[in-house]
Each structure stands twice: as structure tokens, then as C-alpha cells.
BAVOBA-18919 format. One record per residue (C-alpha): z, x, y. Coordinates in steps of 0.1 Angstrom, whole numbers, plus 5000, padded with zeros to 4 digits. Each point is the difference from the previous one (the first is absolute). Layout:
@zz=Z, xx=X, yy=Y $
...
***
This chain:
@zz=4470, xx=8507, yy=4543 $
@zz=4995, xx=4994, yy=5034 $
@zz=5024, xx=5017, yy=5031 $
@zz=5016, xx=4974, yy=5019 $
@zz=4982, xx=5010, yy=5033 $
@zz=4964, xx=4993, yy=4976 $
@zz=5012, xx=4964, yy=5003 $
@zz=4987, xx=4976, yy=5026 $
@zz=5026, xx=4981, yy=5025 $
@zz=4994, xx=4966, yy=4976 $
@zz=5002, xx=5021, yy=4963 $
@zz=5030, xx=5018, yy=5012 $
@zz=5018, xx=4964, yy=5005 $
@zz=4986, xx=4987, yy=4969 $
@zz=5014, xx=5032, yy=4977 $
@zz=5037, xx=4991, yy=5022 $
@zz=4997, xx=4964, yy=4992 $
@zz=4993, xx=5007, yy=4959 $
@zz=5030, xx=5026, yy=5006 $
@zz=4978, xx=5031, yy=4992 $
@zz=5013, xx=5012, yy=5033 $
@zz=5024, xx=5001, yy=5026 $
@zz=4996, xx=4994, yy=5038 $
@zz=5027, xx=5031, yy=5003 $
@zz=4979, xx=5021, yy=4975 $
@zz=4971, xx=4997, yy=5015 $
@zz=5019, xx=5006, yy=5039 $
@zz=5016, xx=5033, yy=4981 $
@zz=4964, xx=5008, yy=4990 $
@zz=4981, xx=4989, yy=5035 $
@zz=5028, xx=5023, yy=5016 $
@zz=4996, xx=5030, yy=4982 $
@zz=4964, xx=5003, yy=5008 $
@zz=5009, xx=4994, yy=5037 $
@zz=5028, xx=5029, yy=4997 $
@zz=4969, xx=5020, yy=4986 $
@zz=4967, xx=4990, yy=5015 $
@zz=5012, xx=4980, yy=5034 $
@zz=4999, xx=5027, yy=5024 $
@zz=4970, xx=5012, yy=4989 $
@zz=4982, xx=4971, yy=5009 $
@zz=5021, xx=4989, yy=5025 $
@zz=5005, xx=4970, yy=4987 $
@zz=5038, xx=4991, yy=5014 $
@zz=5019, xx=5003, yy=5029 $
@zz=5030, xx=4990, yy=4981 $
@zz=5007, xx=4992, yy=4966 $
@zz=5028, xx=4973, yy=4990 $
@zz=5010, xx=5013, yy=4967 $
@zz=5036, xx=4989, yy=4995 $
@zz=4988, xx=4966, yy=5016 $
@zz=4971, xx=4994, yy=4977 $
@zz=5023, xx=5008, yy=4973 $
@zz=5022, xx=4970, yy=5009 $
@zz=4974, xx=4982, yy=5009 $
@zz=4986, xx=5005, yy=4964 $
@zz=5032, xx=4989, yy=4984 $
@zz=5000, xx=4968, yy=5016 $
@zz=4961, xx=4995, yy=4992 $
@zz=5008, xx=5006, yy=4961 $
@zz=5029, xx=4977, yy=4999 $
@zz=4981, xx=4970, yy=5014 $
@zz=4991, xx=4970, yy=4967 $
@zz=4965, xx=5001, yy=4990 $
@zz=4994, xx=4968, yy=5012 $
@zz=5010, xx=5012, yy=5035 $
@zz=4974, xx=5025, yy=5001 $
@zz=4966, xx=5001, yy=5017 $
@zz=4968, xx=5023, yy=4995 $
@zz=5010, xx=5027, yy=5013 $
@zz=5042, xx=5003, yy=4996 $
@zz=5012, xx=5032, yy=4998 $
@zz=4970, xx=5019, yy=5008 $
@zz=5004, xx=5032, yy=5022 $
@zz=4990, xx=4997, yy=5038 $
@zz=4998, xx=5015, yy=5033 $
@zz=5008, xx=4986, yy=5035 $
@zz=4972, xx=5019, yy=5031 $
@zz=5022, xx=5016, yy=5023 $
@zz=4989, xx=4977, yy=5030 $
@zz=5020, xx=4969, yy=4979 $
@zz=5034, xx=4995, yy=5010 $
@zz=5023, xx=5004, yy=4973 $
@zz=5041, xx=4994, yy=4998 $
@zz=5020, xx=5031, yy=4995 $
@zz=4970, xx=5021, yy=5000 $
@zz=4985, xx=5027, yy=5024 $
@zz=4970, xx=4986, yy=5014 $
@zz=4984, xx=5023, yy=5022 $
@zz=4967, xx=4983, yy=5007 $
@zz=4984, xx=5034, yy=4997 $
@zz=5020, xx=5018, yy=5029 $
@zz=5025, xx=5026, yy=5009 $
@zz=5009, xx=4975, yy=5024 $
@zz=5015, xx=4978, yy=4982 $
@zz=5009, xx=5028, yy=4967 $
@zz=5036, xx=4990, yy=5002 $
@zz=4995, xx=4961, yy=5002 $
@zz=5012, xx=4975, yy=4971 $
@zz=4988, xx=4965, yy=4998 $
@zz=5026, xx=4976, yy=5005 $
@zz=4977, xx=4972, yy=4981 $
@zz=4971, xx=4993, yy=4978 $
@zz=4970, xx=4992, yy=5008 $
@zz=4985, xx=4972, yy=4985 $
@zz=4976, xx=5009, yy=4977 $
@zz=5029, xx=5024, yy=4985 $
@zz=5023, xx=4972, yy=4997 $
@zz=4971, xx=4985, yy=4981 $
@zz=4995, xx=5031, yy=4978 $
@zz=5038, xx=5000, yy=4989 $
@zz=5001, xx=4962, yy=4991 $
@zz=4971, xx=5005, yy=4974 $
@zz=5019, xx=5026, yy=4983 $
@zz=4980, xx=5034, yy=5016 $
@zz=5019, xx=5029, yy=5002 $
@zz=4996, xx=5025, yy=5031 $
@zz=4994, xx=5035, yy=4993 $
@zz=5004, xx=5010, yy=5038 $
@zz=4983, xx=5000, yy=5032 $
@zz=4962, xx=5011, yy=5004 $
@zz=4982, xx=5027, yy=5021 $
@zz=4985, xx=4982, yy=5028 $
@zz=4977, xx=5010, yy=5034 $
@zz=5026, xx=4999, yy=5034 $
@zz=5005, xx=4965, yy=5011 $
@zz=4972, xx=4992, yy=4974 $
@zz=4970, xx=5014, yy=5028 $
@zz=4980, xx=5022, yy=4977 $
@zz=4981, xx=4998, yy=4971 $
@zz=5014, xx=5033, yy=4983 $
@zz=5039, xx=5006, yy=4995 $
@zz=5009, xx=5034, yy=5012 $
@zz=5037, xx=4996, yy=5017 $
@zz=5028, xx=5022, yy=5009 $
@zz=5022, xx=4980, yy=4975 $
@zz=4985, xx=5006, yy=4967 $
@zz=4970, xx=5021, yy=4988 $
@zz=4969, xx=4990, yy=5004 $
@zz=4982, xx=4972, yy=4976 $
@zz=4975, xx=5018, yy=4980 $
@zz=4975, xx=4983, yy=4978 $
@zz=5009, xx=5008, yy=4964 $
@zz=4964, xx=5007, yy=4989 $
@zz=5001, xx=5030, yy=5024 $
@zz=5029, xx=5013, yy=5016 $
@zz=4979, xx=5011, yy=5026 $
@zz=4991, xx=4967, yy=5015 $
@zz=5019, xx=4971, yy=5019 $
@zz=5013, xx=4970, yy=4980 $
@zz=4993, xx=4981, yy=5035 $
@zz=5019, xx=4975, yy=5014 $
@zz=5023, xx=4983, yy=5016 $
@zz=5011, xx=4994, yy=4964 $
@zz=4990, xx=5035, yy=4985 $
@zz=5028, xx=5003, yy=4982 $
@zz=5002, xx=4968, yy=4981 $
@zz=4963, xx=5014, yy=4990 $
@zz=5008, xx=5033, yy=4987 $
@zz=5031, xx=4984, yy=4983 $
@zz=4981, xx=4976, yy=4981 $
@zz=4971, xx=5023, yy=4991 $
@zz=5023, xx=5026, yy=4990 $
@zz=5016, xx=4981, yy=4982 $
@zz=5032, xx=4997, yy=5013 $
@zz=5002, xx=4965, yy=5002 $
@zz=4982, xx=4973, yy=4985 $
@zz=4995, xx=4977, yy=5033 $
@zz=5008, xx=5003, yy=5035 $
@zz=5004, xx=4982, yy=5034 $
@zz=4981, xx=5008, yy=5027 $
@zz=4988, xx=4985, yy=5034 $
@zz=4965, xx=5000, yy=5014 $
@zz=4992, xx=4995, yy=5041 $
@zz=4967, xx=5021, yy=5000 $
@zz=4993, xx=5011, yy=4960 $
@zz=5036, xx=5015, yy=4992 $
@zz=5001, xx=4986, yy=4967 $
@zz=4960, xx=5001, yy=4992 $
@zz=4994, xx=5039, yy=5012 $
@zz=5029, xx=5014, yy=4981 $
@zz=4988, xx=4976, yy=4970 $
@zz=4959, xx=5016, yy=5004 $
@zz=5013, xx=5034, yy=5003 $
@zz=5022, xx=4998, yy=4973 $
@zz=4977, xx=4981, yy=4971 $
@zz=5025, xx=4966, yy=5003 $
@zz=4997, xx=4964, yy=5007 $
@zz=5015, xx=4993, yy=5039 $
@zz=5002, xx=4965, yy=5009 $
@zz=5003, xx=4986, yy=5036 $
@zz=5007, xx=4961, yy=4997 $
@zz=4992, xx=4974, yy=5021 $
@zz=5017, xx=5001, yy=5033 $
@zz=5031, xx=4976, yy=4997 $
@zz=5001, xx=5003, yy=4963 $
@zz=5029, xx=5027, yy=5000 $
@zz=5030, xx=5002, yy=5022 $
@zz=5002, xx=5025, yy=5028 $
@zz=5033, xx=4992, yy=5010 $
@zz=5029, xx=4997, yy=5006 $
@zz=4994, xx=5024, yy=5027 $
@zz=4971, xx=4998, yy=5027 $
@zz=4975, xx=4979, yy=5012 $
@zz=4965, xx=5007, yy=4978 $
@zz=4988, xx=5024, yy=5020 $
@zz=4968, xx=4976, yy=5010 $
@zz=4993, xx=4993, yy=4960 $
@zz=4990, xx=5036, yy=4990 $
@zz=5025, xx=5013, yy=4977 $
@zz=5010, xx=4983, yy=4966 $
@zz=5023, xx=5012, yy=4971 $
@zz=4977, xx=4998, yy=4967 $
@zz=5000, xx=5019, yy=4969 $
@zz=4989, xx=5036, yy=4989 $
@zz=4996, xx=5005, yy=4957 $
@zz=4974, xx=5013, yy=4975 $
@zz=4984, xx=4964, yy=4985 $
@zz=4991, xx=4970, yy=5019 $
@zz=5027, xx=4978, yy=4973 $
@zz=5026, xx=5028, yy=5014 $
@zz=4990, xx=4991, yy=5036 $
@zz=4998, xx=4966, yy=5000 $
@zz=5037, xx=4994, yy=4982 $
@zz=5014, xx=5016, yy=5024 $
@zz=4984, xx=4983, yy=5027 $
@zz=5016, xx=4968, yy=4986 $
@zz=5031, xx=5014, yy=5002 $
@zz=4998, xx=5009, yy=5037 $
@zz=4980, xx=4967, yy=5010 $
@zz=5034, xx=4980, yy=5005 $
@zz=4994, xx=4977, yy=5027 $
@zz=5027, xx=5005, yy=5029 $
@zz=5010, xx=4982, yy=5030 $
@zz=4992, xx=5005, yy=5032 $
@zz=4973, xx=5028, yy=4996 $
@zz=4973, xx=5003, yy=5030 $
@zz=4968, xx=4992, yy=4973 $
@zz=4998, xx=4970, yy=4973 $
@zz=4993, xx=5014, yy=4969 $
@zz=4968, xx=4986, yy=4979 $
@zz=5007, xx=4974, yy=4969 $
@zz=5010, xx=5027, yy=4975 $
@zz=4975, xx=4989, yy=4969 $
@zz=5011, xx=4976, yy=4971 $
@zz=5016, xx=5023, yy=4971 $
@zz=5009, xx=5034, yy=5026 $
@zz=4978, xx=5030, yy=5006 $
@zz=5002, xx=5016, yy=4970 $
@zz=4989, xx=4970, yy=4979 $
@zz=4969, xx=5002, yy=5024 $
@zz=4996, xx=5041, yy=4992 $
@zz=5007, xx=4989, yy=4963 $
@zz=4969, xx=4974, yy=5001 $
@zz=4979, xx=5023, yy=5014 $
@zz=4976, xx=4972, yy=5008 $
@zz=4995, xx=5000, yy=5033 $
@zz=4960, xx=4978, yy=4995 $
@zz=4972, xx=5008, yy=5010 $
@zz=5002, xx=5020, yy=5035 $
@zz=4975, xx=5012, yy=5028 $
@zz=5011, xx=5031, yy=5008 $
@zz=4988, xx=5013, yy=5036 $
@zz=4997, xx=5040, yy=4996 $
@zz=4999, xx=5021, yy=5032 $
@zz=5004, xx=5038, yy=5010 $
@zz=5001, xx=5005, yy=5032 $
@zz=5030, xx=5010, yy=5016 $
@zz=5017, xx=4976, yy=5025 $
@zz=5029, xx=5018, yy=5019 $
@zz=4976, xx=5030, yy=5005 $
@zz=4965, xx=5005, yy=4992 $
@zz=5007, xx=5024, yy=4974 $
@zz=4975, xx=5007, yy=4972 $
@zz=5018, xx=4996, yy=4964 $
@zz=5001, xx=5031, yy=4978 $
@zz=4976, xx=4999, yy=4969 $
@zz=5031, xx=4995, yy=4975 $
@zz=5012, xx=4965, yy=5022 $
@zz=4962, xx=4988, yy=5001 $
@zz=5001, xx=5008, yy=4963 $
@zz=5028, xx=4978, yy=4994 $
@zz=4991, xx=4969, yy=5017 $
@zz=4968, xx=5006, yy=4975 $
@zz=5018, xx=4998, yy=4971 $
@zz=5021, xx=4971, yy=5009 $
@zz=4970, xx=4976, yy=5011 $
@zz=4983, xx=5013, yy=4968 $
@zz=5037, xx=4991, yy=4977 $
@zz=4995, xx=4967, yy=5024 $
@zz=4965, xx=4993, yy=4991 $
@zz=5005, xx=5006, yy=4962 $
@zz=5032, xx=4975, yy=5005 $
@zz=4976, xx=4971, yy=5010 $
@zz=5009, xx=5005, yy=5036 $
@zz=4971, xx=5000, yy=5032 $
@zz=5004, xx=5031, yy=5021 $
@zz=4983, xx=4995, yy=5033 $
@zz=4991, xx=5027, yy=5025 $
@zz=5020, xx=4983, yy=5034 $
@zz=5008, xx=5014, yy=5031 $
@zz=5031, xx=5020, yy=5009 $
@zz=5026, xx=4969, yy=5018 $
@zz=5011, xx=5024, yy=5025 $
@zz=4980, xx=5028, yy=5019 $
@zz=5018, xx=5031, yy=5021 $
@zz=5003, xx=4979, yy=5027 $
@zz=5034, xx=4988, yy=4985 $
@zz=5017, xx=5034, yy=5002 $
@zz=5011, xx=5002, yy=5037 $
@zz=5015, xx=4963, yy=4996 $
@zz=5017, xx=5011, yy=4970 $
@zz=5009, xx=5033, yy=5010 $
@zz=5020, xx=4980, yy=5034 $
@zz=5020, xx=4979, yy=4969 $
@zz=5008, xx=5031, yy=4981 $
@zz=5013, xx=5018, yy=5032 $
@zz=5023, xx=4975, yy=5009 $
@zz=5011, xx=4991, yy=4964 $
@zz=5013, xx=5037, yy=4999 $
@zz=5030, xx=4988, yy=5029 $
@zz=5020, xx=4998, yy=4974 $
@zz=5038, xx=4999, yy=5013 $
@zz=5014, xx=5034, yy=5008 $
@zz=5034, xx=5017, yy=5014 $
@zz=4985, xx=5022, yy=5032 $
@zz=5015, xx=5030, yy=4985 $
@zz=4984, xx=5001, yy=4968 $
@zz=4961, xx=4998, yy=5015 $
@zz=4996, xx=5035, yy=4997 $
@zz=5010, xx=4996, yy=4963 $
@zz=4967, xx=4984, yy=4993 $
@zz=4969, xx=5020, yy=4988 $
@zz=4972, xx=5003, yy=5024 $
@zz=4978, xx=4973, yy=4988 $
@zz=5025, xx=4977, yy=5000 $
@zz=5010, xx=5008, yy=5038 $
@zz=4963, xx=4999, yy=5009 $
@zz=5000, xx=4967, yy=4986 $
@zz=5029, xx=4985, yy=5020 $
@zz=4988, xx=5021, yy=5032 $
@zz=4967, xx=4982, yy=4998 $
@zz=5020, xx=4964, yy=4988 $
@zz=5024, xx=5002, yy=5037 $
@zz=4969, xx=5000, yy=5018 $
@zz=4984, xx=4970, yy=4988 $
@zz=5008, xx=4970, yy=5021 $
@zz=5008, xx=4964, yy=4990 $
@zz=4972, xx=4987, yy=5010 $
@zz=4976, xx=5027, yy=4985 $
@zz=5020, xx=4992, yy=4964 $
@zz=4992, xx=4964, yy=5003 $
@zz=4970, xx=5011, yy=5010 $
@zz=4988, xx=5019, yy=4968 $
@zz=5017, xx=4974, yy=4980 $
@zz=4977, xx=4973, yy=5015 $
@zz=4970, xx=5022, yy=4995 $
@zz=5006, xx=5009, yy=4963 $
@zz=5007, xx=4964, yy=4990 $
@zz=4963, xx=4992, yy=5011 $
@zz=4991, xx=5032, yy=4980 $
@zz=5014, xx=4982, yy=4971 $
@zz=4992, xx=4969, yy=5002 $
@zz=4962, xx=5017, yy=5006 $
@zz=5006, xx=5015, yy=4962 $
@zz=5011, xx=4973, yy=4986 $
@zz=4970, xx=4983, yy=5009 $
@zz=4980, xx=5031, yy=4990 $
@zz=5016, xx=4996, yy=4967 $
@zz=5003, xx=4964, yy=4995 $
@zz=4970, xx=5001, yy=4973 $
@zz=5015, xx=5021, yy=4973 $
@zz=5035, xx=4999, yy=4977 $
@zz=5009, xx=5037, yy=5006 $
@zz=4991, xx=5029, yy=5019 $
@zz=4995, xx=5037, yy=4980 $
@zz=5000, xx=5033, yy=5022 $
@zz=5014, xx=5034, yy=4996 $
@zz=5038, xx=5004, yy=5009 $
@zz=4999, xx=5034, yy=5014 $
@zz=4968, xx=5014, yy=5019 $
@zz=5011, xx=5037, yy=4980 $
@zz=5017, xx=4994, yy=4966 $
@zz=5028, xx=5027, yy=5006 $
@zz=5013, xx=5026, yy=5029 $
@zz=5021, xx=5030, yy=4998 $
@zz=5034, xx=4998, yy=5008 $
@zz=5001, xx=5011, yy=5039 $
@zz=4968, xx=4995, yy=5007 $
@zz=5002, xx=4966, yy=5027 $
@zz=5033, xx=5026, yy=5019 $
@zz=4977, xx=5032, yy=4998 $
@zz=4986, xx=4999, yy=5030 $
@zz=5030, xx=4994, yy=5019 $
@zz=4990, xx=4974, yy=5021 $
@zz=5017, xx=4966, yy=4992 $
@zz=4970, xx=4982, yy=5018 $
@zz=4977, xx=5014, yy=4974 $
@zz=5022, xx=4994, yy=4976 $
@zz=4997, xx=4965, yy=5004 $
@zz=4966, xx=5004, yy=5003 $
@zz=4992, xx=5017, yy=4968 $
@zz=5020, xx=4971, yy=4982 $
@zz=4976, xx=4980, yy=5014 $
@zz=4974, xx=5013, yy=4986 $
@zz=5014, xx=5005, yy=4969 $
@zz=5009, xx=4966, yy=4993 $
@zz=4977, xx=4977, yy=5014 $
@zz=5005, xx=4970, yy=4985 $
@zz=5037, xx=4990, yy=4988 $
@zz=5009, xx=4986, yy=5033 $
@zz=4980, xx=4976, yy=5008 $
@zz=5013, xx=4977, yy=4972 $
@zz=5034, xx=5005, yy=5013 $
@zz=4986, xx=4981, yy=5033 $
@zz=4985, xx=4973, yy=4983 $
@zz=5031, xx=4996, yy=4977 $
@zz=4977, xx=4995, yy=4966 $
@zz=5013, xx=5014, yy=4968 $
@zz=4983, xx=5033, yy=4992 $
@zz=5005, xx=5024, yy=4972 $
@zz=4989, xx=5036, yy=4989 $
@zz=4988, xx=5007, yy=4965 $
@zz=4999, xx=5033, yy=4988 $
@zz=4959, xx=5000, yy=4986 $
@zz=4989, xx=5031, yy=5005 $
@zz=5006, xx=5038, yy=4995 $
@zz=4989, xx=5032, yy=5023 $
@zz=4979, xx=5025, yy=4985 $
@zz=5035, xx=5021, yy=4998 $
@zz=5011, xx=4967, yy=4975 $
@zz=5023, xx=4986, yy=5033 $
@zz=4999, xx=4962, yy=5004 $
@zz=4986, xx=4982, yy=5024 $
@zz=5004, xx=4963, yy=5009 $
@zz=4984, xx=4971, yy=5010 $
@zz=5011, xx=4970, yy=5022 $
@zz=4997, xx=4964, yy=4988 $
@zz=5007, xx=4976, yy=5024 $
@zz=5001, xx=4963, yy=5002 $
@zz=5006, xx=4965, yy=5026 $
@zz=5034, xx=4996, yy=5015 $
@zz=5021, xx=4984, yy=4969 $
@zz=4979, xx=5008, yy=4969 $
@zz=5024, xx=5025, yy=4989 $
@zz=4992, xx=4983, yy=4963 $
@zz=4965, xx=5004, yy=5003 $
@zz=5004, xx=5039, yy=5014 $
@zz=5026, xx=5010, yy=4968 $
@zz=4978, xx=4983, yy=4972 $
@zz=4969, xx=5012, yy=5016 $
@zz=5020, xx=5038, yy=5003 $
@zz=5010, xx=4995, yy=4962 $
@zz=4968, xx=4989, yy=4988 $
@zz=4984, xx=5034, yy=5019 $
@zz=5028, xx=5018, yy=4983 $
@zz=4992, xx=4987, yy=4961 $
@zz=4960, xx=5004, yy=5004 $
@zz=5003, xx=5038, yy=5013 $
@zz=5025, xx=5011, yy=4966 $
@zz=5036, xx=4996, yy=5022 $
@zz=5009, xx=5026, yy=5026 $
@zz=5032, xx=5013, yy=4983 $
@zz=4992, xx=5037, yy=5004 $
@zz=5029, xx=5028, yy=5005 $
@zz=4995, xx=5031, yy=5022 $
@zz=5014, xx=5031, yy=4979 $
@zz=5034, xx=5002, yy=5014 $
@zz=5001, xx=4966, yy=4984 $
@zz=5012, xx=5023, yy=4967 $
@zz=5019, xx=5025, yy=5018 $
@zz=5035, xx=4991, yy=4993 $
@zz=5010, xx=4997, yy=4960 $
@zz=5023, xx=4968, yy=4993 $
@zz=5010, xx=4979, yy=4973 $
@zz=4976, xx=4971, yy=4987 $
@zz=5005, xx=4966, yy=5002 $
@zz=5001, xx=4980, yy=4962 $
@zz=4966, xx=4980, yy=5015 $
@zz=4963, xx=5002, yy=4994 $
***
């Protein structure tokens, strides 16, 4: 007899569909582990109980024929996603008292399939750093040790789903914000292919960086969710790719992805950073699980060298201009003012600039690149870091440095706009996980789930629980 939370996103849907369950049993269940566990590791900034509730009604009373893979399943919205009726706070005590008067798209998305929210997850300020440590919730610790970060920006969709206190999540990614939090936490973190999720309706793309995508514990669990948020809308900035014949999660279902030539590399390319033994050890074990697959794993050069950072660093400046009333500035936290301080100063024509520069940097990769199906490299430079440790010195500019350094690699593939996904194949010495990063060409999403899917079935699943896991007793669920 299995607990509901043992389920996985698709087996919780099947056991509602053959009526062994209900989507409001398993919301009651999902929020009593939240009243219990979700402050310890800071998983939400606000929970929607009575809402999911309703929601969860609705979900159970829709025909079985109207149902898709995943109706009725348990969810939560990142706190950077607008959301009707909800307090969305983007991470910051400036905006602690602000409801969203609309939906963002991918959450309109989410409801029409049948998901039901949970609440609103703990997220970085204005989605600038890669750890989640706010003045509006507590910080988002890693549930295989308290003591460390769960990253970010979407840290606590992470330590939600690896706690589990949801099955699934949404998150967004504009420099790693899904794939961190997915390493550090032992889950699957998908960025997809720019264009292939809706940003909007809000905004402008913010130069192609950030996407929504999907945070879970199995590749099958990522990539149905993905279908559900890869609705095609009007009017957004970037076409999306031809989504492939059958959906996503047939792809992650085939597992087939061919024969590949998988181009391995180490080296760091925001920073020249050498990777800790336990991410080196990784990327080992994956182009071995690779090899034994039938798979060529090449040694290639790194696409991008250190010579990116300052470009990038300009982009990521000015991306933190988010709108802001005067008098709430000093409400932000000191990174996030640094940020913005150093974002006023750039000029249009130094933007454009860097923006011109770093599209010959890609175009250089790609070219680099052009010779193999997918690209394997760590995803962090160090597989975990203490909560407080990028603020302890107390110098934002270091801060952002240390982030750097600590997380090499993630961003790049946010400039280029390929699909790019951590897998959790590795462990510490201390038994923490660490991932790796698949990547693949601008489109292949297909290619990048089966080939993610296949990793995941050669190396015995990645399904594993961090103690706290068991912490909170609860009634089963009539399933196997």
C-alpha cells in the first residue's frame, strides 16, 4: 500500500481516473504535509487551500472521457507567475501586499487540463538569484539537508516536489532557475526550447532568456506536463518549434531517442571554475549509462569560454529594471538593488551592444557544436551550498560573483534558446544528488526527453526520497 505522495504525477491521475482516488483526497493529503513540513523547507509563500479544494471538486466531477493525463493531480504555481485572486509577490516585500488581477498563461493552461494549485512557490527577488532566501517566506532549503539551499529562482517548487509536497510543479528558467533547484534537489528540471511555452500575457521576453517549463521526479512526469503548458498562443515575441507527432510524453514514453553523439565537456563557461570531484563524477557515470545505451560520447570543446560573462552579466543587469513604485526601492534586498543600480547605468547602446556580441558568441557555439546530437556537462560547478553562503560576505557584487562560479554552465543554454534538462545521476559522498545537464539543437525537445528517459531506465530510475520524505504519517491510497 503505497502513500499517495509515493505516486508519480501520471500514477496519481491513473488511480483518479480508475476511481481509487480522488483529486480532493489527494489536495486534503498534499495539504496536510504542507501545514506540516512547508515551512521547514520553505517551500511556499502562500498556500491556496480553500481554493484547491474547489478547484478539486470541479476536477473530480469532470466525465472520464473529458479527462487528460494528468486531471486532478496536485500542483504549484512559482511565485514570479501571475495568478488571479492570488498574492503574487515575485519574491519581495515590495510587492508582499500585491494580488494578481490575471493569469498568466501557462496557469490558465494548468487549470484547463484539470491541475489543481496548491499555492504560490518560494522564489529568488525578481527571480535575480540562484538561491531563494526572501523577506517573504523562509528560506528554500534542500530537503536532503536542511542545511543547504534548494537554489533558485524556483527553489521552492524544488523543495516542494522533493519533499514531497506536491507531485509536479511550474517553474521558470532565465539563467538555470529550474535546472539548479532540480540538481540540488535530486529532480528532473526541464528548460524547453525558447518559444515552446508562453511567457505572456505580460512582458516582452526579456531578450529570449526566461521560459516557464516543468519541475517533477521522472522524465514521463516532466514531459506531460510540458504538453500541457506548450499551448501555442498568439502574439508571443518567439515562434515555438513543431511540437513532435504524438506530444512530449509519448516521446519520454518511447524512450528511443536513436543512436546519438553525445559531445561531453567540463569546463566551465561563465567562469573558469574547476568542477568539484562529485560533478566530474557525474558526468562519468552518465557518458558510461550513455555508452552502455549504444550512444557515442565524444570529448568536445566547451561552446562558450569566460569571455561571455561580462556580455551576459550587461543583460542580466538590465533584465533586473523590473517596474517599480520609487517608494518601495528600499524594500528590495541588497542584491537585488545592486542589480538595478548596475542595470540604470547601462546605456542603450551598450545593451544593443552586448546583445550583438553574444549572438556571434552563439552562433560561434552552434557551429562548435554542429557535429554532435547533444551536449553532457555538469549542471552545477559544486553540487550543493549552504544556505547563506552567496549573502555571507555582505557584498552583493560578490554575491553575484560567487553564483558565478557556482553555476557555470546553466546559462548559456538560455542564450542560445536550446532545450536543456538536469538529470539527477549522481550522489555526494554525504548520499546528496547531483545532476547532470543534457542538452540538445534548438527544437529537438523530442529527441532531449527520450534521450533523458532512456538515461533514466538504464541507470535503475531516479525516484529516490530524502528522509523527511516519511516524516508525516497519513492515510494510504487503495493503489499499488
Amino acid at each position: 500500500m503505497s502513500e499517495p505522495h509515493d505516486l508519480t504525477a501520471l500514477e496519481q491521475a491513473a488511480a483518479i481516473d480508475r476511481g481509487e482516488l480522488s483529486s480532493v483526497e489527494l489536495v486534503d493529503h498534499y495539504l496536510t504535509r504542507i501545514d506540516a513540513l512547508g515551512d521547514t523547507v520553505g517551500a511556499f509563500v502562500t498556500v491556496t487551500g480553500k481554493r484547491a479544494r474547489s478547484q478539486a471538486q470541479e476536477a473530480d466531477a469532470v466525465p472520464r472521457d473529458g479527462r487528460g493525463p494528468l486531471h486532478g493531480v496536485p500542483t504549484a504555481i512559482k511565485d514570479l507567475t501571475l495568478t488571479a485572486g492570488v498574492r503574487t509577490t515575485f519574491g519581495s516585500a515590495a510587492f508582499a501586499d500585491f494580488t494578481s488581477p490575471i493569469d498568466a498563461d501557462v496557469v490558465r493552461h494548468l487549470r484547463a487540463a484539470g491541475l489543481v494549485s496548491l499555492g504560490k512557490t518560494t522564489t529568488s527577488e525578481l527571480g535575480c538569484s540562484l538561491y531563494s532566501e526572501t523577506l517573504v517566506a523562509p528560506p528554500a532549503r534542500n530537503p536532503w539537508e536542511l542545511s543547504y539551499t534548494a537554489g533558485g529562482s524556483s527553489g521552492g517548487a524544488a523543495a516542494a516536489v522533493a519533499a514531497g509536497l506536491a507531485p509536479v510543479a511550474q517553474g521558470s528558467d532565465g539563467g538555470g532557475s529550474l535546472r539548479i533547484p532540480a540538481s540540488i534537489c535530486g529532480l528532473v528540471g526541464y528548460k524547453p526550447s525558447r518559444g515552446t511555452v508562453s511567457g505572456g500575457p505580460l512582458g516582452f521576453g526579456a531578450f529570449g532568456l526566461p521560459i516557464n517549463g516543468p519541475i517533477g521526479r521522472t522524465v514521463t512526469d516532466v514531459a506531460a506536463l510540458l504538453d500541457v503548458m506548450s499551448v501555442p498562443v498568439p502574439g508571443e515575441p518567439y515562434l515555438p518549434p513543431p511540437p513532435p507527432e504524438g506530444g512530449y510524453l509519448a516521446a519520454a514514453r518511447r524512450a528511443a531517442p536513436g543512436r546519438l553523439r553525445i559531445g561531453r565537456f567540463t569546463t566551465g563557461m561563465l567562469a573558469d571554475e574547476p568542477p568539484h570531484p562529485d560533478s566530474l563524477a557525474a558526468v562519468e557515470r552518465a557518458a558510461t549509462l550513455l555508452t552502455a545505451a549504444g550512444h557515442e560520447v565524444v570529448e568536445v570543446p566547451a561552446p562558450f569560454g569566460p569571455e561571455s560573462w561580462p556580455l551576459f552579466r550587461t543583460v542580466w543587469y538590465v533584465m533586473a529594471l523590473a517596474p517599480m513604485p520609487a517608494d518601495r526601492e528600499s524594500r528590495l534586498l541588497p542584491l537585488t538593488r545592486y542589480l538595478r543600480e548596475q542595470g540604470a547605468q547601462v546605456s542603450a547602446g551598450a545593451l544593443m551592444s552586448a546583445l550583438g556580441e553574444l549572438q556571434a558568441l552563439v552562433r560561434r557555439a552552434a557551429r562548435r557544436t554542429a557535429g554532435v546530437d547533444l551536449l553532457l556537462c555538469p549542471t552545477l560547478a559544486t553540487p550543493q551550498a549552504p544556505v547563506g553562503w552567496f549573502t555571507g560576505p555582505g557584498d552583493p557584487a560578490e554575491d553575484f560573483d560567487r553564483q558565478r562560479r557556482f553555476s557555470p554552465y546553466c546559462a548559456v543554454f538560455n542564450l542560445t534558446g536550446q532545450p536543456s534538462v538536469s538529470v539527477p545521476v549522481g550522489i555526494t559522498g554525504d548520499g546528496l544528488p547531483v545532476g547532470v545537464l543534457l542538452t540538445a539543437g534548438y527544437g529537438e525537445d523530442a529527441r532531449l526527453l527520450a534521450a533523458a528517459a532512456q538515461l533514466e531506465q538504464v541507470s535503475g530510475g531516479w525516484d529516490r526520497h530524502p528522509a523527511i520524505w516519511g516524516a508525516v504519517p497519513s492515510s494510504n491510497v487503495n493503489s499499488s
